[in-house]
C-alpha positions in Angstrom: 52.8 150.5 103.9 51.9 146.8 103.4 55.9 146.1 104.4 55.0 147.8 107.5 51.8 145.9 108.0 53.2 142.7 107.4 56.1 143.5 109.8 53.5 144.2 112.4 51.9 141.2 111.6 54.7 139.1 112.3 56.2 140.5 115.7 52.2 139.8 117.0 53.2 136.5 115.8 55.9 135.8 117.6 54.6 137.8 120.9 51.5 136.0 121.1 52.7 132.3 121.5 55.0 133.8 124.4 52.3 135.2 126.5 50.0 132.5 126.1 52.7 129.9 127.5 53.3 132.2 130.4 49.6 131.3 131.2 49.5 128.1 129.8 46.3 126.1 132.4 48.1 123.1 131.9 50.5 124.4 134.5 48.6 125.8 137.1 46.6 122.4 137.0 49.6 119.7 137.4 51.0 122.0 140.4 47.5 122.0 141.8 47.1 118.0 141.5 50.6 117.7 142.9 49.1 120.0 146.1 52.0 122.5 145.1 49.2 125.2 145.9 52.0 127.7 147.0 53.4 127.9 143.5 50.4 127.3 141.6 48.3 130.6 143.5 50.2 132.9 140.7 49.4 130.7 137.7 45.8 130.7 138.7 46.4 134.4 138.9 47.8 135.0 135.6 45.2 132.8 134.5 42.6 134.8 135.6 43.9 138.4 134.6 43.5 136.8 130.8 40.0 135.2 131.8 38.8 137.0 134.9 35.2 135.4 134.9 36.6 131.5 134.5 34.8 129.9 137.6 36.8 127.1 137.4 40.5 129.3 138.1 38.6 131.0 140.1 37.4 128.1 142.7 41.2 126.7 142.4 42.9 130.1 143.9 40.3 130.2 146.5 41.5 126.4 147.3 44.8 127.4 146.4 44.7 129.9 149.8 42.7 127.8 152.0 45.4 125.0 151.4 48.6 127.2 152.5 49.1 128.6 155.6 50.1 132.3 154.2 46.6 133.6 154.7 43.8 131.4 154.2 41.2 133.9 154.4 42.2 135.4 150.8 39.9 132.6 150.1 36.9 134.1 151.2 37.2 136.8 148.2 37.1 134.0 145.1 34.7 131.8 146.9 32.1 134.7 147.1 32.8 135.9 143.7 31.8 132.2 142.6 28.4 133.0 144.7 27.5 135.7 142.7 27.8 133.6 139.2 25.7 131.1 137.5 28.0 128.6 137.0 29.3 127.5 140.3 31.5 124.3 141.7 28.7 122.5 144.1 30.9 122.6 146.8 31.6 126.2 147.3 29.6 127.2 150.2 31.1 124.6 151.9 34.4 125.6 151.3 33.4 129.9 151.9 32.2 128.7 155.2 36.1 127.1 156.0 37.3 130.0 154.9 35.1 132.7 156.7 36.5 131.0 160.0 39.7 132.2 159.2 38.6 135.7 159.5 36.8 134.1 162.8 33.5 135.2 161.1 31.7 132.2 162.5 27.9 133.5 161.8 28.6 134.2 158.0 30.6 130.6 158.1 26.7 128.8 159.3 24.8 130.8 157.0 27.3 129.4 154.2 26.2 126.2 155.6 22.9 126.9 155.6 23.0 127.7 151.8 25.0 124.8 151.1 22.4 122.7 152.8 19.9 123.5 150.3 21.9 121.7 147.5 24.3 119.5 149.3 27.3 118.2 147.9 29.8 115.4 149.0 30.4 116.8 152.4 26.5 116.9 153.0 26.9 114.3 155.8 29.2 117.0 157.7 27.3 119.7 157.9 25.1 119.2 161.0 28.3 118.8 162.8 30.2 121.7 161.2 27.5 123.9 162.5 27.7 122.9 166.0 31.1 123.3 165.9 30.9 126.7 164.7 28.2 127.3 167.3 30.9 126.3 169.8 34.0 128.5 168.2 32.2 131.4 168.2 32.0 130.9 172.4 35.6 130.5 172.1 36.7 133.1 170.1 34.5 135.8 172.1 36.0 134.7 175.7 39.5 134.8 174.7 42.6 134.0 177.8 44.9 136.5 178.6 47.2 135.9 177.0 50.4 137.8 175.4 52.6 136.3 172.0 55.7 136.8 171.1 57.2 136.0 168.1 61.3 134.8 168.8 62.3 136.7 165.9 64.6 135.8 162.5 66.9 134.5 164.1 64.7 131.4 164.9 62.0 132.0 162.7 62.5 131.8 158.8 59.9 132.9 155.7 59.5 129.4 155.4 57.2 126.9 158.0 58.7 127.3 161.2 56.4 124.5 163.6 56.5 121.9 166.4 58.2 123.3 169.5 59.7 121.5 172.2 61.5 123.1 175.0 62.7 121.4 178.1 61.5 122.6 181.2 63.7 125.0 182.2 63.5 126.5 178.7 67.0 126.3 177.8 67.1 124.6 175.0 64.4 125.0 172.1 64.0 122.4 169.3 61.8 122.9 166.6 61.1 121.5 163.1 61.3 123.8 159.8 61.1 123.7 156.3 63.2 125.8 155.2 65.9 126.1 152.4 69.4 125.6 154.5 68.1 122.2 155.2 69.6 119.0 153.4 66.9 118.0 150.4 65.7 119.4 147.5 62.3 121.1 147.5 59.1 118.6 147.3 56.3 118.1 145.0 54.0 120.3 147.6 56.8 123.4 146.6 58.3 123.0 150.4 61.3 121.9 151.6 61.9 118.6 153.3 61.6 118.7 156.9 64.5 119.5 159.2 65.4 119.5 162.9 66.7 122.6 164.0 67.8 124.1 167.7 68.5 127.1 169.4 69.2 128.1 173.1 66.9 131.1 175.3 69.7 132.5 177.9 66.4 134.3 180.1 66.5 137.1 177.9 67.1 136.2 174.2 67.4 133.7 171.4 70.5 132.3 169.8 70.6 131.6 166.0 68.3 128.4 165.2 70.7 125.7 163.8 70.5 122.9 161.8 70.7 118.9 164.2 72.8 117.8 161.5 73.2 114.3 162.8 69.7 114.0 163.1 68.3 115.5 159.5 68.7 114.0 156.0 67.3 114.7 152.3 63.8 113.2 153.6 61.3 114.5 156.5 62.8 114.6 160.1 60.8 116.2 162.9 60.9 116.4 166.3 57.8 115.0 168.3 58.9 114.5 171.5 61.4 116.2 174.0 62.2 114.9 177.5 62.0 117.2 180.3 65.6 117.9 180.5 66.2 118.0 177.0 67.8 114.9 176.7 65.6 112.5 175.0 64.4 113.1 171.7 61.8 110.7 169.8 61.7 111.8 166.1 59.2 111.6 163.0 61.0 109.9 159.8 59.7 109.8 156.3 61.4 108.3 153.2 60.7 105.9 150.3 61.0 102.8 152.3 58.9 103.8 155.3 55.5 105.4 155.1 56.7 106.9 158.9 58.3 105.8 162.1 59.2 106.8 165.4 63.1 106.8 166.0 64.8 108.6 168.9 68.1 110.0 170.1 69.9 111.2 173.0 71.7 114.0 174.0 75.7 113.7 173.3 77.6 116.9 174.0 76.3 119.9 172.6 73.7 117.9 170.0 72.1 114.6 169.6 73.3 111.2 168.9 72.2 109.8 165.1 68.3 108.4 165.9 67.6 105.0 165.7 64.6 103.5 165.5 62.0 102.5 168.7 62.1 99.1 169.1 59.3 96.8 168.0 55.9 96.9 169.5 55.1 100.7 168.5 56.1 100.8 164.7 54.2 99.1 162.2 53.6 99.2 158.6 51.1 102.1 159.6 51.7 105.3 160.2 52.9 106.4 163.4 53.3 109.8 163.7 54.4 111.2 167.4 54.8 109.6 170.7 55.3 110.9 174.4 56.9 109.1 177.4 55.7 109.4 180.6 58.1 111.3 183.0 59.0 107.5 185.0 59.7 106.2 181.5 57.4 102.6 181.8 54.3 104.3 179.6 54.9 105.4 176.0 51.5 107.6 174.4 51.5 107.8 170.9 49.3 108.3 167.6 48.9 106.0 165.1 46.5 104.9 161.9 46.9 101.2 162.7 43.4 99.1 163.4 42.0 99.1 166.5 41.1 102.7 167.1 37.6 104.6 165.9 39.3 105.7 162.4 41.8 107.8 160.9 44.8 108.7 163.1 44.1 107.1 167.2 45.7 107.6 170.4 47.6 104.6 171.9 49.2 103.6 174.8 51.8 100.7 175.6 53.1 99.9 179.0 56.9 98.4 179.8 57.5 95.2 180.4 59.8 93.8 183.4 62.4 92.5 180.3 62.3 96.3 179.1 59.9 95.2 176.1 57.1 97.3 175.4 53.4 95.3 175.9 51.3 95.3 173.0 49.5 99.1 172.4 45.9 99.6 173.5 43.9 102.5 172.1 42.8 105.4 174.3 39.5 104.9 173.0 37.6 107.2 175.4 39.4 110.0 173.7 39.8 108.4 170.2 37.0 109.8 167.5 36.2 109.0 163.9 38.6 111.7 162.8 42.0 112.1 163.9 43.9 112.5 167.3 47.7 113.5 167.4 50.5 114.6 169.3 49.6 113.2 172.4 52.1 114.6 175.4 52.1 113.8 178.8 52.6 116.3 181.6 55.4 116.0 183.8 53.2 115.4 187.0 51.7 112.5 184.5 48.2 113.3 185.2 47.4 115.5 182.5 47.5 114.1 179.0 48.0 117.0 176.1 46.7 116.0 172.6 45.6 117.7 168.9 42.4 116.6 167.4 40.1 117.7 164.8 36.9 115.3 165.5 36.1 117.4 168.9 34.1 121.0 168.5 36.9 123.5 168.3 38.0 126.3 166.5 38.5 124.8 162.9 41.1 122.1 161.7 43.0 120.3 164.7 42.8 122.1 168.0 44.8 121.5 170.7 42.9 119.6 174.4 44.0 118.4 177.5 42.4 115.3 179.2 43.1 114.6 183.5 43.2 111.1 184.7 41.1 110.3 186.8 41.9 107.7 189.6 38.6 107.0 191.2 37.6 106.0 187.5 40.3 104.9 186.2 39.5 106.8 183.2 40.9 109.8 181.4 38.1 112.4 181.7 36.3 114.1 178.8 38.7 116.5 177.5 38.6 120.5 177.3 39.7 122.8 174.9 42.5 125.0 175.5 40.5 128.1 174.4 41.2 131.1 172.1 44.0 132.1 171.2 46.1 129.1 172.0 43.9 127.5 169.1 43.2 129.5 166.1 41.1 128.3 162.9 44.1 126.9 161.8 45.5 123.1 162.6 46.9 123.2 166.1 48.9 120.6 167.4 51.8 121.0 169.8 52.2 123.1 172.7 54.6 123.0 175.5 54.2 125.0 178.8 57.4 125.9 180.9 58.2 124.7 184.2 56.5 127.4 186.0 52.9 127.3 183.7 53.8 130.9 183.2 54.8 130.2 179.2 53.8 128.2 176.4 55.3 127.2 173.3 53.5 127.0 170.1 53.1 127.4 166.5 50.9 130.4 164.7 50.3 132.1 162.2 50.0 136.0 162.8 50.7 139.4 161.6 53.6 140.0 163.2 54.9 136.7 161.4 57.6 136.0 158.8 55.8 135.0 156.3 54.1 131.8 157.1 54.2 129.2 160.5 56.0 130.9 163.1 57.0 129.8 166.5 55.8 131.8 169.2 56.5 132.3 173.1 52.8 133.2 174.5 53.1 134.3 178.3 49.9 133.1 180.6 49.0 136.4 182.1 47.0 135.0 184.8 49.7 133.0 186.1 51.9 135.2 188.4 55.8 136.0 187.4 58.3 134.1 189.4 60.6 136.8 191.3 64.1 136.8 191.8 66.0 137.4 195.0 68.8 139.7 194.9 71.4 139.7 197.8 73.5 143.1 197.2 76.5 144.2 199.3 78.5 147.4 198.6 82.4 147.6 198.8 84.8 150.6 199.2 86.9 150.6 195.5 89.5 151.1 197.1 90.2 149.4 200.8 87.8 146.4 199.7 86.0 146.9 203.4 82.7 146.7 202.7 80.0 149.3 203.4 76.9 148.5 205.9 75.1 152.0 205.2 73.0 153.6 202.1 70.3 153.5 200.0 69.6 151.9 196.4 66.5 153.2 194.2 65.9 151.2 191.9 63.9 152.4 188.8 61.8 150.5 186.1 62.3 151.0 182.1 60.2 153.8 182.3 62.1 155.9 184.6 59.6 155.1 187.5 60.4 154.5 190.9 59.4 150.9 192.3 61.3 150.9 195.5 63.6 152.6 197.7 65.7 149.8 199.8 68.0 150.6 203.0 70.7 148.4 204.5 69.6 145.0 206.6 71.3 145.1 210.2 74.1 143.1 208.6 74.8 145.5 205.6 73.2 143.5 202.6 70.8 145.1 201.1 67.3 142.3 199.7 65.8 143.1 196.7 62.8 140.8 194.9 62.2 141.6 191.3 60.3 140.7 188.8 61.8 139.8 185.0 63.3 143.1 183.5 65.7 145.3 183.0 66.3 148.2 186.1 68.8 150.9 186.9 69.9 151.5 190.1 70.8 154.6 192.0 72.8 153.4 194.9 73.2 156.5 197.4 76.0 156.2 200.7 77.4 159.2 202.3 80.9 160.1 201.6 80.8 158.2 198.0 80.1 159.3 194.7 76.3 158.4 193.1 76.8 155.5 191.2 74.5 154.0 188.8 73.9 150.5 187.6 72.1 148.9 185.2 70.3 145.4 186.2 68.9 142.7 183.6 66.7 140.0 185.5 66.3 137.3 183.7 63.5 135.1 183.7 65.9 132.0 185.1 66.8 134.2 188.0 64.0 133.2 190.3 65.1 129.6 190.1 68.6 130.4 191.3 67.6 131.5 194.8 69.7 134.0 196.0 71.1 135.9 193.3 74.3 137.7 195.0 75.6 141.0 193.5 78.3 143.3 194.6 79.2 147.0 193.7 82.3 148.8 194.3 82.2 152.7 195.8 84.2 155.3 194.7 84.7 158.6 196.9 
């Protein structure tokens, strides 16, 4: 019996030190400090299964989830666990209300506020302004545009952050920025991948595969800020160990980019500079920077070219500038409409997307609007791109649907009419070649429904407008067999004119 005792004895020995270093604190905490909150939400949640009522693991996890881009609002459940204890961090109502916008419950987020009011912490001088914003999200989220998303699938998207898309006009070609594992570093202290440049191609109907720009990416951060309107200027974001981050840019060369090189003087400094947009005549370069002379923390600037090709020294657009940060600024193509990300304007939380018109009579850019719900969310918003014909937009979000975390997402404007193709179809006898001037072609929808019956024009063509889709066709001529087609309209179609199609009959 005592053998047996002191054998049990012993394998609780040598079990015990094992579990505790699978929840070893000291763990969780370093990835926390190192804002490696991805890996560090399951050590705080082996942490807690050991010691479930440690407020301390607990208020971590919750800023653990509100720090990723996974699901922030997990955060709400360990922030109002903390609100039911009697030890509690100081700043947790603050941080319940961030995350209650999340779940776009923008009342409960001011009554946090409210509470938190009552024994401020370090964010006390926010609050006045956090609740107006709220005030103002809350109209936002409850007039949303009509709009449609849709996610362009694996073989763009990854489980890792997918983010940044720019498309040139015609939608072609679609480059985006991702940190995913195929890339060329080695993951970062934040338990991400470096940032890489990817591309992939939209045909009208789908996606190809998202590759890699390898002579554009390295082991450090590369990401695309900037795409011209024909796809074939690049300006792009670089990070490493000598530079705290610069605008470089490359051109198109064949079927990629050139290797990017970096702006010439007058736009980098020893600041950060962190996206930049050129106006479609080239002579007036926007761009965001933390340098002096804005109203604090990242600033929109503006620099004009010289006649020697130089750029002029920056100005800051300090009619739009706040004492938080602006980013991302992009210029439309008609140049009147400037397109920026800010999170010191009343919005929906973090950075929100606005737009800003020029105003000539002023010469001023006018106060700027929010693009409304759902094109910003409660999470940081800061690039969209809108297709040639207004109809789509471009943009980065995090949804159900989603792969895991950032996506990239095609959102159709649903108040902006469809461009409709032209179709110009003639018939043919199989086997004489003469072509035939008589019949009838019913054409039906996906669903089986009829949306039009079409006979012969006096000279024999037969004129068909249709919207994007895919359609069969009956086409019906005396003396010839039914035939049946099927017809895929893509959404480039419309800017081809006439689209000419010809069938052959068979008797």
């Amino acid at each position: 019996m005592m053998k047996k005792l002191y054998f049990i004895f012993h394998l609780c020995f040598f079990i015990l030190p094992s579990t505790s270093a699978q929840v070893d604190p000291r763990l969780a905490d370093d990835l926390f400090k190192q804002t490696n909150y991805l890996d560090a939400i399951p050590q705080y949640k082996k942490l807690l299964k050991v010691d479930p009522t440690n407020h301390k693991y607990i208020f971590k996890l919750g800023m653990c989830y509100l720090n990723t881009d996974i699901d922030k609002a997990k955060a709400i459940k360990y922030f109002e666990k903390l609100t039911k204890m009697k030890k509690m961090d100081k700043e947790t109502y603050y941080y319940l209300a961030k995350a209650y916008t999340h779940r776009y419950e923008y009342d409960k987020a001011i009554e946090a506020l409210k509470k938190y009011k009552q024994n401020p912490g370090d964010f006390a001088d926010k609050v006045d302004k956090e609740i107006f914003n709220y005030e103002l999200a809350q109209e936002l989220y409850d007039n949303p545009l009509k709009v449609t998303f849709t996610n362009l699938g694996d073989k763009v998207n990854s489980e890792y952050p997918d983010y940044y898309p720019f498309v040139s006009k015609d939608e072609k070609i679609l480059i985006f920025t991702s940190r995913r594992k195929e890339g060329k570093g080695r993951k970062e202290f934040d338990g991400y991948y470096p940032s890489d440049i990817f591309m992939a191609k939209f045909n009208g109907f789908t996606f190809s595969s998202a590759k890699p720009v390898t002579s554009l990416n390295t082991g450090f951060d590369d990401q695309c800020v900037y795409l011209s309107a024909d796809g074939s200027h690049m300006f792009i974001y670089f990070d490493n160990i000598e530079e705290a981050g610069d605008i470089y840019e490359s051109f198109k060369s064949g079927s990629s980019y050139s290797r990017k090189k970096k702006i010439k003087e007058g736009i980098n400094t020893k600041y950060i500079e962190t996206a930049a947009s050129l106006s479609p005549d080239g002579n007036t370069l926007f761009f965001a920077s933390n340098k002096p002379g804005g109203k604090g923390g990242l600033d929109l600037f503006m620099t004009r070219k010289l006649p020697n090709g130089e750029w002029a020294e920056s100005q800051p657009i300090n009619s739009l500038n706040t004492p938080d940060n602006e980013d991302f600024p992009y210029i439309s193509e008609d140049g009147k409409t400037l397109y920026f990300a800010s999170n010191g304007y009343p919005g929906l939380g973090g950075y929100d997307v606005y737009k800003s018109e020029w105003d000539p009579a002023t010469n001023k850019w006018k106060p700027p609007t929010n693009l409304g719900y759902p094109l910003n969310t409660s999470y940081d918003d800061k690039v969209i791109l809108f297709s040639d014909d207004k109809k789509h937009a471009y943009l980065t979000a995090v949804r159900p649907e989603g792969f895991g975390d950032r996506d990239v997402y095609r959102v159709t404007i649903e108040e902006v009419e469809k461009k409709p193709a032209l179709f110009i179809f003639n018939l043919k006898d199989a086997t004489s070649g003469q072509r035939v001037k008589e019949g009838l072609i019913v054409v039906f929808d996906k669903n089986d429904e009829i949306i039009g019956e079409y006979k012969a024009n006096p000279n024999g063509s037969f004129t068909i407008i249709l919207n994007p889709g895919t359609y069969s066709l009956e086409i019906e001529v005396p003396g010839y067999k039914l035939a049946t087609e099927t017809l895929k309209v893509s959404e480039f179609d419309s800017d081809k004119g006439m689209n000419m199609k010809t069938y052959n009959l068979t008797k």
